[in-house]
PyMOL Python script that loads the backbone (N, CA, C, O; Angstrom):
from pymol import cmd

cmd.read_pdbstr("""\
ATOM      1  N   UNK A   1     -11.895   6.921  12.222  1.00  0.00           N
ATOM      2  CA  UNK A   1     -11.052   6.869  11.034  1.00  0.00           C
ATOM      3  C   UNK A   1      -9.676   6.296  11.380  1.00  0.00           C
ATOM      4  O   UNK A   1      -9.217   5.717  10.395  1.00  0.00           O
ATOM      5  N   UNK A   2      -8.883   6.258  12.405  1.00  0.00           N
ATOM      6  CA  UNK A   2      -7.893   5.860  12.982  1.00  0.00           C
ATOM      7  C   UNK A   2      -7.578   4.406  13.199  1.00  0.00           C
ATOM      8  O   UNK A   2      -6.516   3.813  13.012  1.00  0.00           O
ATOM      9  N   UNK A   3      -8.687   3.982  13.616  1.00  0.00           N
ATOM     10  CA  UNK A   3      -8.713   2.387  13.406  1.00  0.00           C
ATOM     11  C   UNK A   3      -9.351   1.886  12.166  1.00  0.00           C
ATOM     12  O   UNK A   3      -9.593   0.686  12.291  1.00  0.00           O
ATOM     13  N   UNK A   4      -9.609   2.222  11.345  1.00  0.00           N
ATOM     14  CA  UNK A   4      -9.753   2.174  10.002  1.00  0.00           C
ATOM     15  C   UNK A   4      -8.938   2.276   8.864  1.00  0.00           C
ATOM     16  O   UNK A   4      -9.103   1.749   7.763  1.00  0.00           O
ATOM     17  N   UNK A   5      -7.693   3.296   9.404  1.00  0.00           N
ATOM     18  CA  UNK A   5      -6.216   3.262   8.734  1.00  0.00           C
ATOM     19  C   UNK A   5      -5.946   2.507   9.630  1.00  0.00           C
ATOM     20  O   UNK A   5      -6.038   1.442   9.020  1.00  0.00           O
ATOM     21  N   UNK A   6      -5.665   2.230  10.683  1.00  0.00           N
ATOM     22  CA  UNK A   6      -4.461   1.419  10.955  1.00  0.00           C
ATOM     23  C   UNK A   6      -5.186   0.035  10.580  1.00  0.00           C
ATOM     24  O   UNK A   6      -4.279  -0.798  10.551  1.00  0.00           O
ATOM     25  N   UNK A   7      -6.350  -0.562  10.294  1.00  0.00           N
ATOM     26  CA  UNK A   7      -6.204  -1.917   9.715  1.00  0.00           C
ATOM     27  C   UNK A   7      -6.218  -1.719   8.228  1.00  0.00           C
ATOM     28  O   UNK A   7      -5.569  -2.591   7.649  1.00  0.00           O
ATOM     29  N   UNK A   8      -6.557  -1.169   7.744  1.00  0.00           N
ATOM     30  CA  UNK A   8      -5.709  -0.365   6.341  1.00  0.00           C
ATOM     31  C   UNK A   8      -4.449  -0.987   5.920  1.00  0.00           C
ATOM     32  O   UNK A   8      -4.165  -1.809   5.049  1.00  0.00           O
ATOM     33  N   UNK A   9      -3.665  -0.232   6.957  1.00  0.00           N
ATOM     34  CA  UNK A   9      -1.536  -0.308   6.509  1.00  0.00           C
ATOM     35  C   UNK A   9      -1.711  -1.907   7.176  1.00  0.00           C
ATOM     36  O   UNK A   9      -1.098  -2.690   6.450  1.00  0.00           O
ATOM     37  N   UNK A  10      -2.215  -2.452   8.073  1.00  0.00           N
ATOM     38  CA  UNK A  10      -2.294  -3.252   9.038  1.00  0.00           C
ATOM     39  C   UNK A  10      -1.799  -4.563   7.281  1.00  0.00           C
ATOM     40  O   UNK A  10      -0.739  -4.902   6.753  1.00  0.00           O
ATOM     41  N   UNK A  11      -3.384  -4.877   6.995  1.00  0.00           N
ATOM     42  CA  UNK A  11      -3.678  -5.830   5.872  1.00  0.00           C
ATOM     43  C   UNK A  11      -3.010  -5.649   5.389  1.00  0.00           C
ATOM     44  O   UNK A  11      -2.268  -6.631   5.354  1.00  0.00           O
ATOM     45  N   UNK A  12      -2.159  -3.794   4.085  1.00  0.00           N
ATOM     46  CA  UNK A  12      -1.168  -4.084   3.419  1.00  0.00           C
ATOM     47  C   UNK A  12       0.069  -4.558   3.889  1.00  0.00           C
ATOM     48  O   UNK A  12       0.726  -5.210   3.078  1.00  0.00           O
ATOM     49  N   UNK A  13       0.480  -4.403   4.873  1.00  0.00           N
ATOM     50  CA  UNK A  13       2.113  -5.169   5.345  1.00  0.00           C
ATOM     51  C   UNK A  13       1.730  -6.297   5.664  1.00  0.00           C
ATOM     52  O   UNK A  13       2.672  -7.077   5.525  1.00  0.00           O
ATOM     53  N   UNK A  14       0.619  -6.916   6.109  1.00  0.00           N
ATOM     54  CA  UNK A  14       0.404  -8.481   6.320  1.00  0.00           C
ATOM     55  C   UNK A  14       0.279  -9.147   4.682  1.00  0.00           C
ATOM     56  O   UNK A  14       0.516 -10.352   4.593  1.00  0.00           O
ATOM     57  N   UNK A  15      -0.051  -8.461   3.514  1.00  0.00           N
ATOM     58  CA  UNK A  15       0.220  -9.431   2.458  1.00  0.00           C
ATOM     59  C   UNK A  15       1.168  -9.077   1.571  1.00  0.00           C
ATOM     60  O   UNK A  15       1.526  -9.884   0.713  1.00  0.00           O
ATOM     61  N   UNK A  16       1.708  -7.815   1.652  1.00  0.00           N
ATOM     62  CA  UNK A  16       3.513  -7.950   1.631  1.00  0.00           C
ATOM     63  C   UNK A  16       4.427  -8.675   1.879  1.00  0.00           C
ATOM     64  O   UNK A  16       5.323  -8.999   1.099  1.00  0.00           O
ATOM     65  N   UNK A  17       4.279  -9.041   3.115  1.00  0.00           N
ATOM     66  CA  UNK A  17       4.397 -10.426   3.875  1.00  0.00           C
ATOM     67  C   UNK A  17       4.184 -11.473   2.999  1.00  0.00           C
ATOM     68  O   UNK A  17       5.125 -12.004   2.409  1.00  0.00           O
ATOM     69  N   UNK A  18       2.862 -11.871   2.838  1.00  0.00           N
ATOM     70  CA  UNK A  18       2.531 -13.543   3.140  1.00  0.00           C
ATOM     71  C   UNK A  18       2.144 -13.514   1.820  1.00  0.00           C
ATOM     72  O   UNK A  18       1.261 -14.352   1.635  1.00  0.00           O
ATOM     73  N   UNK A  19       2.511 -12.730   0.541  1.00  0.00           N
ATOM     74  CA  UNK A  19       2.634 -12.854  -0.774  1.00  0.00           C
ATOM     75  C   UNK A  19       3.678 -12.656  -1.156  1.00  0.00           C
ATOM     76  O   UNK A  19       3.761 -12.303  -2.332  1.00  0.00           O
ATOM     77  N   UNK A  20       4.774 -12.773  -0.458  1.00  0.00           N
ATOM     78  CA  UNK A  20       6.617 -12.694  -0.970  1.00  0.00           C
ATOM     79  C   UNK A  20       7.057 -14.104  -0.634  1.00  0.00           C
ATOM     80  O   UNK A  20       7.069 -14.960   0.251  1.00  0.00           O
ATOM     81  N   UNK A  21       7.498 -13.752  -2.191  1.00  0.00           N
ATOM     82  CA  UNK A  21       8.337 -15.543  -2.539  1.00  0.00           C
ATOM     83  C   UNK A  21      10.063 -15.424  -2.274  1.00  0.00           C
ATOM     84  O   UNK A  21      10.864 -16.355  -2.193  1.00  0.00           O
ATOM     85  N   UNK A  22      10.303 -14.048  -2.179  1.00  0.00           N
ATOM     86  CA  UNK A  22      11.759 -13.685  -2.365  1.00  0.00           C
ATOM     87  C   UNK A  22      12.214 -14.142  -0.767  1.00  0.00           C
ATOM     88  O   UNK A  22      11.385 -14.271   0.133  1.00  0.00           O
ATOM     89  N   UNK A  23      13.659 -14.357  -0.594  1.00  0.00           N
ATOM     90  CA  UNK A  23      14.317 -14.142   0.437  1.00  0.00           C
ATOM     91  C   UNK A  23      14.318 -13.284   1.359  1.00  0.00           C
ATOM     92  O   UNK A  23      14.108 -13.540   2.544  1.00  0.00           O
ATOM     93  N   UNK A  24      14.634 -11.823   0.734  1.00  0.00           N
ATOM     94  CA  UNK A  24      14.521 -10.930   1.362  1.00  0.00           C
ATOM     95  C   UNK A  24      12.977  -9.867   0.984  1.00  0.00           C
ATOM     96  O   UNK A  24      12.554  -9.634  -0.148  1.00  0.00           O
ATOM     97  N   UNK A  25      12.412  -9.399   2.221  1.00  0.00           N
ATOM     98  CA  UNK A  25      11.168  -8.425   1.483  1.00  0.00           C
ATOM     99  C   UNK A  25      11.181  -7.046   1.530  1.00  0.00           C
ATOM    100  O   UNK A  25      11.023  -6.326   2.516  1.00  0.00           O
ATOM    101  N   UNK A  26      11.337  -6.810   0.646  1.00  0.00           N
ATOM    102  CA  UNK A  26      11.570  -4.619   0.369  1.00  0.00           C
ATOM    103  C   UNK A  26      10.508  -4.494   0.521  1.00  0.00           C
ATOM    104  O   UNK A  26       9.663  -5.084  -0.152  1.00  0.00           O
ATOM    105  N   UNK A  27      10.127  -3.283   1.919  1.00  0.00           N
ATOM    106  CA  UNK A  27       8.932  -2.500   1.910  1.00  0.00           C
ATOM    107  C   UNK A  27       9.230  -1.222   1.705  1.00  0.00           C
ATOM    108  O   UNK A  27      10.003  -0.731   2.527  1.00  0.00           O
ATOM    109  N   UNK A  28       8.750  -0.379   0.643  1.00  0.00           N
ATOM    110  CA  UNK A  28       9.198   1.509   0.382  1.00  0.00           C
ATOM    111  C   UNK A  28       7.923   1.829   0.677  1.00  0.00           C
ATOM    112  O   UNK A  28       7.085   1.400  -0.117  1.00  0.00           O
ATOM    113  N   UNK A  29       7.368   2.736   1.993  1.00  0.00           N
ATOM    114  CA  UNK A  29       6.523   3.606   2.050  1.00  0.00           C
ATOM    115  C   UNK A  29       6.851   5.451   1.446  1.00  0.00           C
ATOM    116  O   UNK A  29       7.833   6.162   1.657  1.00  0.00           O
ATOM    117  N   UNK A  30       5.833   5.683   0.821  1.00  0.00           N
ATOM    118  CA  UNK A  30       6.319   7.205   0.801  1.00  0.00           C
ATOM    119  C   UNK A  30       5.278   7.833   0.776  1.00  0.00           C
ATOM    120  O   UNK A  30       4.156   7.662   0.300  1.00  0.00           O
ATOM    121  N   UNK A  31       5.932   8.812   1.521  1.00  0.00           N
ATOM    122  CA  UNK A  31       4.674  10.013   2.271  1.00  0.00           C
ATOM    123  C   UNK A  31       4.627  11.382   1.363  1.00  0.00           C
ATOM    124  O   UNK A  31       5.786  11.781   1.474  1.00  0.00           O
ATOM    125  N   UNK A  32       4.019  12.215   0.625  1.00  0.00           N
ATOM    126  CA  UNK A  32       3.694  13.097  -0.153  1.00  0.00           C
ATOM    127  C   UNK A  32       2.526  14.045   0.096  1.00  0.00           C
ATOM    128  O   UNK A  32       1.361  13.734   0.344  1.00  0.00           O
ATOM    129  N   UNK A  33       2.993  15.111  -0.003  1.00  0.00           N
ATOM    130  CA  UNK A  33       1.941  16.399   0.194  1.00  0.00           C
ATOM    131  C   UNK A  33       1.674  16.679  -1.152  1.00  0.00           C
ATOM    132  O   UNK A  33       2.676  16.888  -1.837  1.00  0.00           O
ATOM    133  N   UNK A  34       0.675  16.734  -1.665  1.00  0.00           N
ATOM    134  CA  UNK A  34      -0.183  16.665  -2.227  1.00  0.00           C
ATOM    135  C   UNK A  34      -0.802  18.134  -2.648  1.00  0.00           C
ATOM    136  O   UNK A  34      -1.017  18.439  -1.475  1.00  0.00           O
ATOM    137  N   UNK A  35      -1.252  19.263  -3.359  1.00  0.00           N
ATOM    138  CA  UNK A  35      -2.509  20.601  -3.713  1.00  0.00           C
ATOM    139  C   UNK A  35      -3.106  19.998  -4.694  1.00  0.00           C
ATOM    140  O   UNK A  35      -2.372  19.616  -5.605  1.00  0.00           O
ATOM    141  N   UNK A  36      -4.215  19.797  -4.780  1.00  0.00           N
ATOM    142  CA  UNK A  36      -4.997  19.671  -5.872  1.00  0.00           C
ATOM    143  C   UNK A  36      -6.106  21.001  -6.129  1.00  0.00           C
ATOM    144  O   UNK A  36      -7.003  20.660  -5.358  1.00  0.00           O
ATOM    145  N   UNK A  37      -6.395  21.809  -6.515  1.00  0.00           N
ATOM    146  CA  UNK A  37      -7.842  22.842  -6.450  1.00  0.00           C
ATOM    147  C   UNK A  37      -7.348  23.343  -5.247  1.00  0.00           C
ATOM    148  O   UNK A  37      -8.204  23.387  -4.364  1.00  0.00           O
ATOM    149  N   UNK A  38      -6.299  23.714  -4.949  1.00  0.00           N
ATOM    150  CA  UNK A  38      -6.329  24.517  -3.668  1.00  0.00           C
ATOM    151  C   UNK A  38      -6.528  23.425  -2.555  1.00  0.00           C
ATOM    152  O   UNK A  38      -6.915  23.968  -1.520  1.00  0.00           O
ATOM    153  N   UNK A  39      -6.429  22.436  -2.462  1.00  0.00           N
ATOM    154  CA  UNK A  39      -6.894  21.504  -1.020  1.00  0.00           C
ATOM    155  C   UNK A  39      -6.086  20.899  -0.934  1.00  0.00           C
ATOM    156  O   UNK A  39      -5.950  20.072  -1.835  1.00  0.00           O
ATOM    157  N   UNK A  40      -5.026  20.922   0.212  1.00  0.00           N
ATOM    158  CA  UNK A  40      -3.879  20.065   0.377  1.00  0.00           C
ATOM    159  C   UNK A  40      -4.574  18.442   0.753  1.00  0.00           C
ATOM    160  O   UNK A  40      -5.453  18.290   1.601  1.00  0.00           O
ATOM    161  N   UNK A  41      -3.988  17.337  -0.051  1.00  0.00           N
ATOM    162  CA  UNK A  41      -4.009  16.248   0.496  1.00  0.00           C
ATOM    163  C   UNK A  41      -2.410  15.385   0.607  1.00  0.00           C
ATOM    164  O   UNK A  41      -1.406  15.909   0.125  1.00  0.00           O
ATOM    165  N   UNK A  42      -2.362  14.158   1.231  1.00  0.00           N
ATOM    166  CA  UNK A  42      -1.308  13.125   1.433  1.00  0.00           C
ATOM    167  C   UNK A  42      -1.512  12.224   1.003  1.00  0.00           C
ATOM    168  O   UNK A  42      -2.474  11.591   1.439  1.00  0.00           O
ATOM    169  N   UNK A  43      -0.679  11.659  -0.132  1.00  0.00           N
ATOM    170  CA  UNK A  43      -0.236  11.088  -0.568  1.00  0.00           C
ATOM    171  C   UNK A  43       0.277   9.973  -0.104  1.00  0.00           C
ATOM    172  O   UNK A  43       1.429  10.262   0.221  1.00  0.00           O
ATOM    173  N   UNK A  44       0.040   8.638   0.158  1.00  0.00           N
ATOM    174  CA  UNK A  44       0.958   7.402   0.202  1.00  0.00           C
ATOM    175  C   UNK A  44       0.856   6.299  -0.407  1.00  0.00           C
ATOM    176  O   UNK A  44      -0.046   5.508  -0.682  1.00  0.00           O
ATOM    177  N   UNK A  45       2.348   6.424  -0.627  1.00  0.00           N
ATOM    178  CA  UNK A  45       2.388   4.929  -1.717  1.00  0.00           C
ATOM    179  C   UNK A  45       3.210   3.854  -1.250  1.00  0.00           C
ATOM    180  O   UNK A  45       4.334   4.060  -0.793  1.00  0.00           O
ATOM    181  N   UNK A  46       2.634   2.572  -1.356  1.00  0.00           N
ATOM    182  CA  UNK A  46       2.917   1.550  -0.225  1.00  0.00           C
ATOM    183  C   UNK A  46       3.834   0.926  -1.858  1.00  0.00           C
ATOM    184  O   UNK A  46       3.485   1.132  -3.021  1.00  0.00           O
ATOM    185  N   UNK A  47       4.943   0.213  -1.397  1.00  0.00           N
ATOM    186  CA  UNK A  47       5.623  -0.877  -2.447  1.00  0.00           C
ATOM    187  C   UNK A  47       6.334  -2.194  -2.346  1.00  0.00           C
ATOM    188  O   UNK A  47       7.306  -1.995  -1.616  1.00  0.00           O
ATOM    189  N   UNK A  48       6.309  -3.429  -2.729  1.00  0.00           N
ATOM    190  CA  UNK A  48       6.771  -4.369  -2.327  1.00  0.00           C
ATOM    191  C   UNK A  48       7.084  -5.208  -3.448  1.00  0.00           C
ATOM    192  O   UNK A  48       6.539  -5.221  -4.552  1.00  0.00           O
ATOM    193  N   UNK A  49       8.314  -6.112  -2.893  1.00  0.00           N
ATOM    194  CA  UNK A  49       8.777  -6.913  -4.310  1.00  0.00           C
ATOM    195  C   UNK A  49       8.080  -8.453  -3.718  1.00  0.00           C
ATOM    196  O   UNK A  49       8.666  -9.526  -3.571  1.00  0.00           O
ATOM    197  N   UNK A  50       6.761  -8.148  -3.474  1.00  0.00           N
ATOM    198  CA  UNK A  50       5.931  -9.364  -3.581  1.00  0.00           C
ATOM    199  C   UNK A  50       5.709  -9.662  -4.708  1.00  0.00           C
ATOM    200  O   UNK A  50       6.187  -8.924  -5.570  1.00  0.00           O
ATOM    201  N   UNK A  51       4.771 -11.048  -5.205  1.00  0.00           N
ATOM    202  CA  UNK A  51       4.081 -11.402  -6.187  1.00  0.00           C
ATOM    203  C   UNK A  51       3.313 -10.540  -6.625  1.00  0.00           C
ATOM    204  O   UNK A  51       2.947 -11.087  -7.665  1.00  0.00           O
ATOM    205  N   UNK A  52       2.806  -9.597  -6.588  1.00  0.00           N
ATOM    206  CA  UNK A  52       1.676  -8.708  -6.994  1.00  0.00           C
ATOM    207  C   UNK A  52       0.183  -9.004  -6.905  1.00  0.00           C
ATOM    208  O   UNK A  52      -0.175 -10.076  -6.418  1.00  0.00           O
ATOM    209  N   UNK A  53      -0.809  -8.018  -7.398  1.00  0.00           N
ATOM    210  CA  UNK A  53      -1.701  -8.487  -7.521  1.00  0.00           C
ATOM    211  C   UNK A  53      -2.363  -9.014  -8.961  1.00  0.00           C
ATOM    212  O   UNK A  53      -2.105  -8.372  -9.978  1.00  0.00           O
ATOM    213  N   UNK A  54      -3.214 -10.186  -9.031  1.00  0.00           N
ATOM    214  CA  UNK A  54      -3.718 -10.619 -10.476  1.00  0.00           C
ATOM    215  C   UNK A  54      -4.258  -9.828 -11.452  1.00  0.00           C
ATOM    216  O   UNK A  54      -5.405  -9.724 -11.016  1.00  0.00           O
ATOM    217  N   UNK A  55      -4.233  -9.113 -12.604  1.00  0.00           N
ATOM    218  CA  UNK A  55      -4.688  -8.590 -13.294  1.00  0.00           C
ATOM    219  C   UNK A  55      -6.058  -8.856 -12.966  1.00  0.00           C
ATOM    220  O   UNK A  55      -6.665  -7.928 -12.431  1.00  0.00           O
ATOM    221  N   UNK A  56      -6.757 -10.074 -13.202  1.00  0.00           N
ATOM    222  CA  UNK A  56      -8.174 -10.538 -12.715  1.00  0.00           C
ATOM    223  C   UNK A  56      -8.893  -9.962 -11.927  1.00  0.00           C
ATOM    224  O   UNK A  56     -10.087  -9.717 -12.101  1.00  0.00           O
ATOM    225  N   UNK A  57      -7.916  -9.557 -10.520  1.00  0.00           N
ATOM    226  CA  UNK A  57      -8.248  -8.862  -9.407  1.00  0.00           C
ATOM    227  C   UNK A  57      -8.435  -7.666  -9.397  1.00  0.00           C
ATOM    228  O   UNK A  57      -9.185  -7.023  -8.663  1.00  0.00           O
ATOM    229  N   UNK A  58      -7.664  -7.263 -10.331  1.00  0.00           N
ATOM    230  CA  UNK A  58      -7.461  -5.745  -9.856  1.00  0.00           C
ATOM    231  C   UNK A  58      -8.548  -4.263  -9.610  1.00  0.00           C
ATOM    232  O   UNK A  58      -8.477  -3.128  -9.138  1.00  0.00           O
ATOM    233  N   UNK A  59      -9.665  -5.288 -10.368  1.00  0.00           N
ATOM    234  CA  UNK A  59     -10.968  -3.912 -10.603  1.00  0.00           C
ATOM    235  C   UNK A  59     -11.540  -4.403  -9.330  1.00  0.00           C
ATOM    236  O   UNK A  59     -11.878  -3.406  -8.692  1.00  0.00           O
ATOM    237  N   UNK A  60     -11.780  -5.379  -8.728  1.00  0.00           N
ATOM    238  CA  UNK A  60     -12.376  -5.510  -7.376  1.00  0.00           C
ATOM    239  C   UNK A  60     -11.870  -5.171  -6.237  1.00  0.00           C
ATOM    240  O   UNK A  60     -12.500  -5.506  -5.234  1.00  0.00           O
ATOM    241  N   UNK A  61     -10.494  -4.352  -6.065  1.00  0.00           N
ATOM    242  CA  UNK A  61     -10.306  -3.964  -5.190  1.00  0.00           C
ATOM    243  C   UNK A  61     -10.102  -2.580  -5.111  1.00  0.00           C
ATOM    244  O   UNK A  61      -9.862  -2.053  -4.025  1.00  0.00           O
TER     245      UNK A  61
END
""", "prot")
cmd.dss("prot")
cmd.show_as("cartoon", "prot")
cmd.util.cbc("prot")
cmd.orient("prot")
């Protein structure tokens, strides 16, 4: 599972990257604890002032 997240975050900061048109590129990670039903999970939410992704796209990923 470890090398499975890390090419995970790996791919998202590589097209954070290489889908920013801006000058400068804002990356906000945030980390969150999470209870749902009694079962703690974590939370992360990756953010970037890239181009985004295509509406088109969005159910295939």
């Amino acid at each position: 599972a470890n090398e499975f997240l890390l090419d995970v975050f790996e791919n998202i900061l590589h097209n954070a990257i290489k889908y920013n048109r801006n000058e400068t590129i804002a990356i906000q990670i945030n980390v969150l604890r999470e209870e749902i039903n009694k079962k703690k999970f974590i939370k992360l939410e990756l953010m970037d002032n890239g181009i985004g992704i295509f509406d088109e796209n969005k159910e295939s990923i």
